[in-house]
C-alpha angles and dihedrals in degrees: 000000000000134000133226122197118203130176127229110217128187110009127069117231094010093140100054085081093050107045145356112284122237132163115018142177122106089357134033125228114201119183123204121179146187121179112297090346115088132186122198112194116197130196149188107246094173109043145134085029082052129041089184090075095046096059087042100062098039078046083060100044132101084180141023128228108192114189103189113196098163136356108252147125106295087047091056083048096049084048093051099048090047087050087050100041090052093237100165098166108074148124135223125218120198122209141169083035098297112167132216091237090057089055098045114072078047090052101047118129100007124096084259085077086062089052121111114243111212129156131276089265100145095199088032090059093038095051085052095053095043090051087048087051096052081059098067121081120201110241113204092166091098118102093218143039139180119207121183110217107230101168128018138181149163105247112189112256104012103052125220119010126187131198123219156116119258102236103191129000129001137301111214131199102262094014114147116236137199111215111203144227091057133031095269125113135203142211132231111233099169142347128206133175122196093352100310128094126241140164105254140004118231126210106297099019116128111219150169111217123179108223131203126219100032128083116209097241081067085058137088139193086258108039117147107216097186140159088195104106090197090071116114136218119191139161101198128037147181105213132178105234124207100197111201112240100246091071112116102226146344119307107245138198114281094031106131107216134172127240115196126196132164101330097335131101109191130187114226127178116210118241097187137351112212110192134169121206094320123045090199077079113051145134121237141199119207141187115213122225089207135004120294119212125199163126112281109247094023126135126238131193116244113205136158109224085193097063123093128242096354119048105170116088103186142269123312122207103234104212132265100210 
């Protein structure tokens, strides 16, 4: 069985009508199955009023649904986080009789121009995920595997449980695993996926795992509970920054950003922008309100939840060494 994780972008509800809906808050969690092939769709219950959400749920996401109604603000912005995130599989959906010509020349250049545009068929969309899902398979050969915690909970009985998608490697049945930020480790006690237990969880799959050894008020939305020894944690960082160009101005010192990576959304304050010729291009330097956690070489998202219509500043190297 393998999983695949898909976001749904730009009407609320939308996957009420594709799949059984499970955990929800901020953002909703909505399950659909056939047989062996499963499907999790993911959105964004509190956004626009909140960017936080939004990044979540494209953090989330293997694939992108874009239902496009009008083209406004908060579109420009979806198009934008989803530019920033790297997310290259999607979909477009046009409604209120948009046209693909209309969204072009606003999509050009960013990973939105690759999506599929289909029409706003609900079984038609569902059969087609559910086809690209049976075309996973779960991989549980890897040594080592990362999961972000993005939901947690004491259930009677069985103790901590945590919510997530494995996003490298495997998570296997009485692996030891570090949870960071922090020097404890956990063990994992179960796994189960879609309501059935199983020994390990592979790359993409969205799971729930009771841990031993951690209680859930030593948890946070965020938590990396990872075997992979390569994995960072810092609370500072010089980091090479790429601004989209629909930014109004330079970034300066004392401005408090957010850098989200995997399912963390982290405040940092710049100590110093160092910029040649364009400041689309600089270097920061950035002091962390709270621990970051996370691969070496990777990219983040930098946005600015204080700013008006666009909230979403660019993508930020996060550093090798």
């Amino acid at each position: 069985m393998a999983n695949l994780n898909v976001a749904i972008l730009g009407a609320a509800d939308y996957g009420k009508d594709l799949g059984k809906k499970g955990t929800a808050s901020d953002i909703s969690f909505y399950n659909l199955k056939k047989g062996e092939d499963t499907v999790t769709l993911i959105e964004p219950t509190r956004y626009p009023e909140r960017l936080a959400p939004l990044f979540y749920t494209v953090s989330l996401a293997q694939k992108a649904l874009l239902i496009v109604d009008q083209i406004d603000a908060t579109f420009g912005e979806c198009v934008i986080m989803l530019d920033c995130a790297g997310l290259r599989n999607g979909t477009v959906v046009l409604r209120n009789y948009l046209s693909r010509d209309q969204l072009m020349p606003l999509i050009k250049g960013t990973v939105v121009e690759g999506y599929q545009f289909v029409e706003d068929d609900k079984n038609a969309i569902r059969e087609s995920l559910l086809e690209e899902a049976s075309k996973l398979k779960s991989d549980c050969s890897a040594e080592v595997g990362t999961l972000p915690v993005d939901h947690f909970f004491s259930v009677r009985g069985v103790g901590t449980v945590v919510l997530g998608c494995v996003t490298e490697g495997v998570i296997r049945k009485h692996d030891q695993l570090r949870v960071l930020p922090g020097d404890k480790t956990a063990q994992v006690r179960s796994i189960q996926k879609h309501d059935e237990d199983f020994d390990c969880a592979g790359a993409g799959d969205r799971t729930g795992i009771a841990l031993k050894g951690i209680d859930v008020e030593e948890l946070d939305r965020g938590t990396i509970l990872t075997s992979d020894e390569s994995v960072k944690a810092v609370s500072s960082l010089s980091s090479r920054v790429k601004v989209v160009k629909y930014w109004p101005s330079p970034l300066k010192e004392g401005m408090v950003l957010h850098i989200g990576y995997w399912m963390q959304f982290v405040p940092a304050r710049i100590e110093s922008v160092k910029a040649e010729g364009d400041w689309h291009q600089a270097e920061l330097t950035l002091k962390l309100d709270k621990t970051l956690v996370y691969r070496p070489g990777a990219k983040g998202v930098l946005t600015y939840p204080e700013g008006g219509k666009l909230r979403v500043i660019g993508s930020i190297d996060l550093p090798e060494a």
